[in-house]
C-alpha positions, 0 to 999 in steps of 0.5 A: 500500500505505502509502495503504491502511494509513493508510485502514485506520487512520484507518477503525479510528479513527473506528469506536473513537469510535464504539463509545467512545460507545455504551459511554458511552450505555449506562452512563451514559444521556448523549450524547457529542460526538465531535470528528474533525479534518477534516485527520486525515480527509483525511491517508490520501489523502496518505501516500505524498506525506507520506512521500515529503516526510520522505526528501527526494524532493519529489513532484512533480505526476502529473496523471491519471496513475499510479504503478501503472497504465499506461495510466491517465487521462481521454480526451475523446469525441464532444460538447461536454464528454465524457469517459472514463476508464479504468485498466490494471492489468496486463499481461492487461488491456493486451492486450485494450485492444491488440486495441480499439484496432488502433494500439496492437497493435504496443505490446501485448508492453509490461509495465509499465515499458515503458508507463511510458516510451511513456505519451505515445505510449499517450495521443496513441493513445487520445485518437484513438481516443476523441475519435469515439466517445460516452462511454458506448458506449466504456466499455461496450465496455472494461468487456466486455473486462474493462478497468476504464472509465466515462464521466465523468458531469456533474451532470445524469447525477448528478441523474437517476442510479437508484442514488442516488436509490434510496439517498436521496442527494438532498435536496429544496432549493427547485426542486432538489436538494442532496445529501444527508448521510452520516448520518440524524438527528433534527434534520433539515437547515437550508439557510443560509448559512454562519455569520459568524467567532465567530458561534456563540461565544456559544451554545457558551460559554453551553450547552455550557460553562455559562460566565455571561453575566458570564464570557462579557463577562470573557472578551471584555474580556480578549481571550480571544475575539479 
């Protein structure tokens, strides 16, 4: 819940800058630089750790496993590197995985507190029941009974996946593909390597901040520039 509103808040963030600069281009015809810290972005996906911390309960490692669902993890299937992974959400869903599985009916009446204490014994009996099978038919079967499932894909499945070459998801690289970017935009793409530290100092500091080549020199006798 914490982790949702945070989302939304920061969701909420991004959309204010962006409609901050559209105003702006309306009324003034220019462009405007929105600037997002990239830790800012990412700290919704750390807030119950966060608020966790500043109680002074420490949170400790959780692996695949969750503090809402039970069972909830990744298991490995038939081939040299396959995998599925699947959630239970509630008590309906377990039940209907206890009638996949047959070793796991005697657990079936477990709410899930109850799942929580025996998840060790729950994995060992999914794992089993996994490793025989390929990865794709065994979600295919959870996902009819209605459990939240899918097969781990690798890069290749990736590679070859309708759904993301349908949305432009790849980009064209050499005899290859990288993925794409989240926005389309005038400029295109340039594939290099990444600039070295301070590499860049002096373009911002001549055409973004129209600062001479004289205060650029000052600014680097003083130290300011490191």
């Amino acid at each position: 819940m914490i982790r949702e509103h945070a989302r939304k808040w920061w969701l909420g963030l991004g959309a204010l800058a962006v409609l901050a600069a559209l105003w702006h281009r309306r009324r003034t015809g220019g462009v405007a630089r929105v600037d997002f810290s990239m830790l800012e972005a990412m700290l919704w996906t750390m807030a119950e750790p966060l608020l966790a911390e500043q109680l002074g309960t420490r949170p400790q490692p959780v692996g695949n496993r969750s503090n809402q669902y039970a069972p909830h993890g990744a298991y490995r299937c038939a081939g040299g590197d396959a995998w599925i992974s699947l959630a239970v959400t509630d008590d309906e869903e377990w039940r209907r995985l206890c009638t996949i599985i047959p070793a796991l009916l005697p657990l079936a009446p477990l709410g899930f507190a109850q799942r929580c204490e025996q998840r060790q014994t729950i994995d060992d009996t999914l794992a089993a029941w996994t490793l025989p099978q390929a990865a794709a038919a065994a979600a295919q079967e959870l996902l009819h009974a209605g459990i939240p499932a899918a097969a781990l894909a690798t890069s290749r499945d990736l590679v070859g996946c309708h759904h993301l070459s349908e949305r432009g998801f790849w980009d064209a690289h050499d005899d290859g593909v990288l993925p794409g970017l989240p926005w389309r935009a005038s400029f295109g793409r340039i594939s290099s390597a990444a600039p070295e530290l301070g590499a860049d100092t002096d373009t911002v500091l001549r055409d973004l901040l129209d600062i001479s080549p004289d205060g650029i020199a000052a600014l680097r006798q003083s130290g300011a520039l490191g």
